[in-house]
C-alpha positions as CSV (number, residue, x, y, z in Angstrom):
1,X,0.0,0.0,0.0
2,X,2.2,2.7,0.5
3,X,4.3,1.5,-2.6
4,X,1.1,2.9,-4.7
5,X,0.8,6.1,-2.1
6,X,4.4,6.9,-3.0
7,X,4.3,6.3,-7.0
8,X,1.1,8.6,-6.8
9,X,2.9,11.5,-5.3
10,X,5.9,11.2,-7.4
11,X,3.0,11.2,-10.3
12,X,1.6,14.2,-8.9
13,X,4.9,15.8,-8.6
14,X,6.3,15.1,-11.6
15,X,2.8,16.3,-13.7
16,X,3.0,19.9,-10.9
17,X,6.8,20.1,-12.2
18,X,5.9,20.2,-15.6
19,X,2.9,22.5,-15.6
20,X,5.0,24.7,-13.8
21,X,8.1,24.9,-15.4
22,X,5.0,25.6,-18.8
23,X,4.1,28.6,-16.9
24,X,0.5,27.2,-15.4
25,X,-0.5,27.7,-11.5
26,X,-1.2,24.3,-9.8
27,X,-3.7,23.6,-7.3
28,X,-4.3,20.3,-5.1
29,X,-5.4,18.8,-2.4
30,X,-6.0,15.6,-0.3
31,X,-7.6,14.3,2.8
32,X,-5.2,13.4,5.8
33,X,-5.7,11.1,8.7
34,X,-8.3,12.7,11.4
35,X,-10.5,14.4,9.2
36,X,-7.8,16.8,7.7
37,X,-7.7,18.5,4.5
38,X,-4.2,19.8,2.8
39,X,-4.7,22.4,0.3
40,X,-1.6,22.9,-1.7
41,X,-1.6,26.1,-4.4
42,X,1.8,26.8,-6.4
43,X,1.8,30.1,-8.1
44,X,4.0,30.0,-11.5
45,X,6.9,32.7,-11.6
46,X,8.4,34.5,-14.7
47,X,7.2,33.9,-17.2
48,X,3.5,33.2,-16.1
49,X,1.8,32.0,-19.5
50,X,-1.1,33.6,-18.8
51,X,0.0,37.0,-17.3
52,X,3.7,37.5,-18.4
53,X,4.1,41.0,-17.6
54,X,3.6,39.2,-13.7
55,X,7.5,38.8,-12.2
56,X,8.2,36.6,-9.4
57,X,8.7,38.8,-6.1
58,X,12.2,37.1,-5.6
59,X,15.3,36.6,-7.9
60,X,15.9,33.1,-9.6
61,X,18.3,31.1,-8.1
């Protein structure tokens, strides 16, 4: 079981990776133990695809 729980996050990370890196926002979430909810929202930085003339509030490195 948490063979499968681990490939799915790596899944999920890889596919947030790439949709950054392209520029898109990612948004996700999933329930935890106890009734819990994790929200997780990743904001693209320069260049955001849909709003380029956006720059990221820290330098690149």
């Amino acid at each position: 079981m948490a063979h499968r729980v681990l490939r799915h996050l790596r899944l999920l990370i890889g596919a947030a990776r790439e949709r950054l890196l392209a520029g898109d926002d990612v948004v996700g979430g999933g329930w935890l133990a106890g009734q819990r909810f994790l929200s997780v929202s990743l904001v693209a930085c320069s260049p955001h695809r849909a709003r380029p003339e956006f720059r990221c509030p820290a330098p690149a490195g």
